[in-house]
Structures are given as C-alpha cells and as structure tokens.
N, CA and C atoms as a LAMMPS dump frame, in Angstrom:
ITEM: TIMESTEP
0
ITEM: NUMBER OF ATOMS
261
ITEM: BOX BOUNDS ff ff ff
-5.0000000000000000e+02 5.0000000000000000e+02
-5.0000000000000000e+02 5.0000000000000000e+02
-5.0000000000000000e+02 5.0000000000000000e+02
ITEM: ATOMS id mol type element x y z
1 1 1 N 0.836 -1.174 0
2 1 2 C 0 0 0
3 1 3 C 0.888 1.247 0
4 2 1 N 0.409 2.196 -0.874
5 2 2 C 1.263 3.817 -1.044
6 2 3 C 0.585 4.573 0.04
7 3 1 N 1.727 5.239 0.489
8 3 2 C 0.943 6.026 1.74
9 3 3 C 0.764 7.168 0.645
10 4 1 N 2.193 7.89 0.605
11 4 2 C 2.525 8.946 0.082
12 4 3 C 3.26 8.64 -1.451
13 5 1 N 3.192 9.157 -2.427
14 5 2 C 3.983 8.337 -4.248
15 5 3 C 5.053 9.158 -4.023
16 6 1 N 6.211 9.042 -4.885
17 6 2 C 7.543 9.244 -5.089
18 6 3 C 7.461 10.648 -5.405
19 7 1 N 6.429 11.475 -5.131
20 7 2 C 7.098 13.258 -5.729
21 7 3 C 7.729 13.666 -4.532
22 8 1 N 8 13.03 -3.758
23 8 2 C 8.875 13.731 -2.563
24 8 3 C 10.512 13.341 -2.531
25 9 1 N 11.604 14.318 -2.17
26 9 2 C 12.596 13.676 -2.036
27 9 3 C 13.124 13.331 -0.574
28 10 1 N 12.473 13.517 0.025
29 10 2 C 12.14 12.77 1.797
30 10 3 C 11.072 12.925 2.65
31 11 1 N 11.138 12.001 2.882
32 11 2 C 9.461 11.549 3.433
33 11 3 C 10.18 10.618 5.336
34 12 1 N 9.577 11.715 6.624
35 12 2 C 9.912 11.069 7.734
36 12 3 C 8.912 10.797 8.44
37 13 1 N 8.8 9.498 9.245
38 13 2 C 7.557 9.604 9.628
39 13 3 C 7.736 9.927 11.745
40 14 1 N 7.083 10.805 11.919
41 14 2 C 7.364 10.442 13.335
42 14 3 C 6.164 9.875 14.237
43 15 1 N 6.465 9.047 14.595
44 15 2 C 5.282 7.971 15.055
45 15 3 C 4.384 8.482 16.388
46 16 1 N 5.338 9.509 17.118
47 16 2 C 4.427 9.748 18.3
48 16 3 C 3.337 11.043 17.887
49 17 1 N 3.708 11.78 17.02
50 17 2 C 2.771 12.412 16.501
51 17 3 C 1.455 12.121 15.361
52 18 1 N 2.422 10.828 14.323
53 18 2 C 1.827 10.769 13.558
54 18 3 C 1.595 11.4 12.68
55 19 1 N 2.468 12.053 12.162
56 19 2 C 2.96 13.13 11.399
57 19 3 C 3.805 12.661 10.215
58 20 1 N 3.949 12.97 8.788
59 20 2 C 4.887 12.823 8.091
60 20 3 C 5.563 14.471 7.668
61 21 1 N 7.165 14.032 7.625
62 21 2 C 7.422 15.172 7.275
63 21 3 C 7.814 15.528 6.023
64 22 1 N 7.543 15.923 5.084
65 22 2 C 7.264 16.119 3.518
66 22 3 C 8.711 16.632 2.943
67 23 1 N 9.63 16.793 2.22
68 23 2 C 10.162 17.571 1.395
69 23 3 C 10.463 17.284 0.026
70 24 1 N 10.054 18.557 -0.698
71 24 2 C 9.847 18.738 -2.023
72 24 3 C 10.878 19.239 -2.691
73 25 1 N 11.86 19.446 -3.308
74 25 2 C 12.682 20.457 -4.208
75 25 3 C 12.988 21.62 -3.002
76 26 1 N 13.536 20.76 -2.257
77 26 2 C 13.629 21.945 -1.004
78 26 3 C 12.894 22.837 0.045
79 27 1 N 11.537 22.248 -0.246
80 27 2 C 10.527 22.886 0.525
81 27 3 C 10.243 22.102 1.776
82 28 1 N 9.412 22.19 2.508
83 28 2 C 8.636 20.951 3.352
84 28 3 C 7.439 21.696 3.77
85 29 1 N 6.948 20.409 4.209
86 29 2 C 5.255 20.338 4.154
87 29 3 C 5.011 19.261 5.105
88 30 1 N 3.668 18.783 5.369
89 30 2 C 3.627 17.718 6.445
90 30 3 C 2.133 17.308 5.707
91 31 1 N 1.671 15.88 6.288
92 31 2 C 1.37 15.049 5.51
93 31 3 C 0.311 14.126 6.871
94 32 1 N -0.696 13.812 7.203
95 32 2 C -0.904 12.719 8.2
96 32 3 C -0.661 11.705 8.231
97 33 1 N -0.906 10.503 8.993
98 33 2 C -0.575 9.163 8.572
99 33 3 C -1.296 8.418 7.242
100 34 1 N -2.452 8.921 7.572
101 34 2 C -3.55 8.541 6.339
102 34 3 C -2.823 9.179 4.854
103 35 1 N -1.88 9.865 5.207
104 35 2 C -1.426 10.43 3.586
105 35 3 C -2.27 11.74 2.988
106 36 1 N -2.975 12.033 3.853
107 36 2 C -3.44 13.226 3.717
108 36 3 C -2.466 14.739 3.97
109 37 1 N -2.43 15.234 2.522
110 37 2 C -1.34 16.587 3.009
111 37 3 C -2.422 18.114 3.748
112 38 1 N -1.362 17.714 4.734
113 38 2 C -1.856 19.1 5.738
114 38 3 C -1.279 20.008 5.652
115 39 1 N 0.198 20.451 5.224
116 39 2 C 0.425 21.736 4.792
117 39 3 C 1.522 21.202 3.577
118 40 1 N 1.094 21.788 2.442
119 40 2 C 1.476 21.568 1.25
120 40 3 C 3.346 21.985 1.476
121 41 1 N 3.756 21.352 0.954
122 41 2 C 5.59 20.997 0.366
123 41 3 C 5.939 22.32 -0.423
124 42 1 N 5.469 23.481 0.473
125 42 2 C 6.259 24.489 -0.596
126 42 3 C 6.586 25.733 0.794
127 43 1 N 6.982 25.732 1.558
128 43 2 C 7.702 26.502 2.541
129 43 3 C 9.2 26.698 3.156
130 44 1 N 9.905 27.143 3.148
131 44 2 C 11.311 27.204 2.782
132 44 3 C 11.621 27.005 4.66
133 45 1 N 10.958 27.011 5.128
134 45 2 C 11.101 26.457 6.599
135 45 3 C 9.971 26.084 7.421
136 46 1 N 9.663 24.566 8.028
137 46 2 C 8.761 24.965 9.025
138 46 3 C 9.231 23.834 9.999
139 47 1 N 8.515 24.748 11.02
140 47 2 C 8.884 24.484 12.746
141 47 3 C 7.621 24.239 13.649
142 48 1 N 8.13 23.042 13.74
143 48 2 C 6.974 22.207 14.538
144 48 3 C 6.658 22.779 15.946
145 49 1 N 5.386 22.832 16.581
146 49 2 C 5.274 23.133 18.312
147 49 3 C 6.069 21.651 18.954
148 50 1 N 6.27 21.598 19.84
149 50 2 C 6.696 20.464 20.359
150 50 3 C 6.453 20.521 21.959
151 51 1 N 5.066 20.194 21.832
152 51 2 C 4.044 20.507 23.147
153 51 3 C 4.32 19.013 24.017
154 52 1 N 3.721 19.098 24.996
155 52 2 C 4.2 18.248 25.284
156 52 3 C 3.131 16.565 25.284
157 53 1 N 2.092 17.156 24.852
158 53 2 C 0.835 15.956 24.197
159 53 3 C 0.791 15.5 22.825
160 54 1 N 2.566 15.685 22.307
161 54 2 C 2.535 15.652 20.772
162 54 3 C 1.576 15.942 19.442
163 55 1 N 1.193 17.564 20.467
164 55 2 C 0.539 18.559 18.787
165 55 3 C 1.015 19.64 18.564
166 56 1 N 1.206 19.018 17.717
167 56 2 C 2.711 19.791 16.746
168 56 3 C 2.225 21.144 16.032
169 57 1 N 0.743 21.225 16.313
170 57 2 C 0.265 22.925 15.78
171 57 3 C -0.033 23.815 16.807
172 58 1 N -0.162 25.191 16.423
173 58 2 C 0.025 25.334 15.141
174 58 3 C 1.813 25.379 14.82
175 59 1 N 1.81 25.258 13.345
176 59 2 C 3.692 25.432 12.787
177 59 3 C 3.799 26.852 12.459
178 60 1 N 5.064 26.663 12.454
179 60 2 C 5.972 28.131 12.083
180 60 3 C 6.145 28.31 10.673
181 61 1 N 6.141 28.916 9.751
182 61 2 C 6.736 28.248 8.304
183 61 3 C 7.403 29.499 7.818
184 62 1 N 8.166 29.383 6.98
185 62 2 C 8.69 30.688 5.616
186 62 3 C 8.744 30.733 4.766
187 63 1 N 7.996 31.545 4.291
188 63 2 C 7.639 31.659 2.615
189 63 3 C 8.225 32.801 2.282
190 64 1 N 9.111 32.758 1.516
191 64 2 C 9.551 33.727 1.199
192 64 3 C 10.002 34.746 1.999
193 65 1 N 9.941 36.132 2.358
194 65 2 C 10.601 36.726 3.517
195 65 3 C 9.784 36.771 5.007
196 66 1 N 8.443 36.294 4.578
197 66 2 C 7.763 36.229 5.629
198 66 3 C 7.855 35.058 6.76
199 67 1 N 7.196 35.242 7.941
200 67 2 C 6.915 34.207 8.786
201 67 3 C 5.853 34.376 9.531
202 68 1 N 5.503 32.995 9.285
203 68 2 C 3.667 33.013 9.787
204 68 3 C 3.419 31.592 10.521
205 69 1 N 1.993 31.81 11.202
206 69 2 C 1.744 30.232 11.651
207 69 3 C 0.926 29.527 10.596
208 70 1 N 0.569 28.187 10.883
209 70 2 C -0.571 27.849 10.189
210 70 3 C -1.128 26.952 10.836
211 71 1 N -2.545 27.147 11.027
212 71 2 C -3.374 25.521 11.737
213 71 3 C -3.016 24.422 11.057
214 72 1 N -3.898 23.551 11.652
215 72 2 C -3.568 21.934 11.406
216 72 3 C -4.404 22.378 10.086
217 73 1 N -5.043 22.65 9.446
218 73 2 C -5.757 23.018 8.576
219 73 3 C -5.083 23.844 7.389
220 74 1 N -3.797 24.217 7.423
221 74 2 C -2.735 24.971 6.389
222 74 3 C -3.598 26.288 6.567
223 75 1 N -4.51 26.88 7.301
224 75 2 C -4.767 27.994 7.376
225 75 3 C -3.887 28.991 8.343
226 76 1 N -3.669 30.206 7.316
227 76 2 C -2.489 31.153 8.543
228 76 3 C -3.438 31.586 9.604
229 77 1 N -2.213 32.18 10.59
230 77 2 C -2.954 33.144 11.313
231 77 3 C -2.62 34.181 11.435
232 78 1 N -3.185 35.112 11.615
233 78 2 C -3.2 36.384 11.395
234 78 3 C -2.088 37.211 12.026
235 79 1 N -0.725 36.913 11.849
236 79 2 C -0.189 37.111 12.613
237 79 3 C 1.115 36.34 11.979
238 80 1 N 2.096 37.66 11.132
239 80 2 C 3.36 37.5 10.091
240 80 3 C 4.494 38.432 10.718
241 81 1 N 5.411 38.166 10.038
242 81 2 C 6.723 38.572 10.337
243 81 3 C 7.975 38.465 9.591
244 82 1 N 8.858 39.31 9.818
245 82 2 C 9.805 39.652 8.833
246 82 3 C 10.837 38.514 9.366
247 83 1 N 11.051 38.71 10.646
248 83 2 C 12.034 37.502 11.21
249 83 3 C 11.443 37.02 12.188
250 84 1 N 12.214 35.887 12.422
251 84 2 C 11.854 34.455 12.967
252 84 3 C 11.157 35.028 14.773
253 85 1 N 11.686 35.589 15.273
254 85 2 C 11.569 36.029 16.504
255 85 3 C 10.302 37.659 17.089
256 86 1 N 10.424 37.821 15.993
257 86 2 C 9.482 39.135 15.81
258 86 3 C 8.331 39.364 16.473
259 87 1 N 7.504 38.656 17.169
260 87 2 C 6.366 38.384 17.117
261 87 3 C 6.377 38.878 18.536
C-alpha cells in the first residue's frame, strides 16, 4: 500500500505524533498518517510546536521573507513577520 507516491525527495515519519514530514525540491510540508497533506511541500522552513501531548500545531513556516503560523488546517494566522523572533 502507497501512503505517500515518489514526488517527494524525503518523506519522515514520526510515530508519536503521527505526522509525516514532507520535502519537495527543497521545501517541506507535512502530511498525516492517512497520507493526507496538511500543509502543502512548498515553505522554505517549518517548525513544529513540540508541546508536550505531541501537537505539533500550530507550525511556524517561511515563505519567502515572511513568517507566519498555520493551523492543522494549512490555514495562517493572522499574525506575520519579517524575522523568525518578531512576534
């Protein structure tokens, strides 16, 4: 059975979350176990919460010069930045 097909050039899975971690042509993205993509493979950084009930949202990501969160849902929140710490 295919979880996830070969357009990725690494694919990690971490089991206590249940999380896959996606990367594309240099991007990453994350993925559920079911193979469902939850935030699409095109962010030039993202940074997991690392709570301590293993939920990993919302993430950090960078697109381009910005930095933003996004729900488990790839939706931002309202709430960007030029650098990593800004906020």
């Amino acid at each position: 059975m295919v979880i996830l097909g070969p357009a990725y050039s690494d694919i990690d899975y971490n089991q206590s979350s249940g999380i896959y971690d996606l990367e594309k042509d240099g991007k990453k993205g994350l993925a559920d176990a079911s193979g469902r993509i939850l935030i699409p493979a095109e962010y030039d950084e993202l940074l997991k919460n690392n709570s301590w009930n293993n939920n990993i949202f919302p993430v950090l990501v960078k697109k381009g010069t910005w930095y933003y969160y996004l729900d488990r849902n790839g939706n931002p929140l309202p709430y960007k930045a030029a650098e990593i710490n800004a906020y």
